[in-house]
N, C-alpha and C positions, 0 to 999 in steps of 0.2 A: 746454678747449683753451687754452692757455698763450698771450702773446702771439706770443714766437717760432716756436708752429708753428704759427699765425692766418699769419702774414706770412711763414711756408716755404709754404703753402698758396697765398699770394695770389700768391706771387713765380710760380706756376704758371701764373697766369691774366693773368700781367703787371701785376697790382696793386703800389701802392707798400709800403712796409712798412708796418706799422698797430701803433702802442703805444696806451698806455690814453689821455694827453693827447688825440690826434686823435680816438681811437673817441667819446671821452664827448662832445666838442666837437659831434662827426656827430649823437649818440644827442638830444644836447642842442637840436639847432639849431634853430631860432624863422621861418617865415617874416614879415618884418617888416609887410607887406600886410595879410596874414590874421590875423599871432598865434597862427597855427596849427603845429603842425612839418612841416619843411620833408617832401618827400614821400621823400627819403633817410633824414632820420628817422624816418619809420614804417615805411618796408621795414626798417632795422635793428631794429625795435620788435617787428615780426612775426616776427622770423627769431631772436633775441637770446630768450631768457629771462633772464640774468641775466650782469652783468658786473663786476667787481672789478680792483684794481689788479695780482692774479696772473693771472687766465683772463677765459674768456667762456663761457658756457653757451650752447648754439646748443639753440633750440627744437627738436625734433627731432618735434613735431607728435602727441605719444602724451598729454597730458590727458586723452583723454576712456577712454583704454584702462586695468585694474586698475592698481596699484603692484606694483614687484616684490613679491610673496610672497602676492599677494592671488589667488583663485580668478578666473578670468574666467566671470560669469555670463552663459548662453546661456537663447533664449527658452524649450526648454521647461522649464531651470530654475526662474524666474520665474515661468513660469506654475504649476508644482509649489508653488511657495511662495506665491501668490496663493492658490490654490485651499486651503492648507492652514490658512492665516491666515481664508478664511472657514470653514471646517468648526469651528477653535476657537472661533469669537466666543461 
């Protein structure tokens, strides 16, 4: 998502505008107490996969699911393929 339609989006929810200076400042920021980030910088941490001077990749939470073009294996797949692997041994 590009900045400008980060900050069309936010204008939605009455957020201010958001460029990359502030986002990274956010993403960056240090509670000085702890040395820990501050706890806005981990909700962006968890929500953010990756960020650049053009976009922002917003985690969209699918990690644990195939890649595109990849087979999604189901249990009695698995288990077809367990059971095969030991018939070969």
């Amino acid at each position: 998502m590009s900045w400008d339609a980060l900050t069309q989006a936010g204008h939605k929810f009455g957020m201010p505008a958001i460029d990359y200076k502030s986002f990274n400042r956010r993403w960056n920021a240090i509670d000085p107490k702890t040395g820990q980030p501050t706890s806005d910088a981990q909700t962006l941490k968890n929500l953010v996969a990756r960020f650049d001077g053009n976009e922002v990749v917003i985690d969209a939470g699918h990690k644990d699911q195939p890649q595109q073009g990849q087979p999604k294996t189901n249990d009695v797949e698995r288990s077809a393929m367990a059971a095969t692997k030991r018939q070969f041994k």
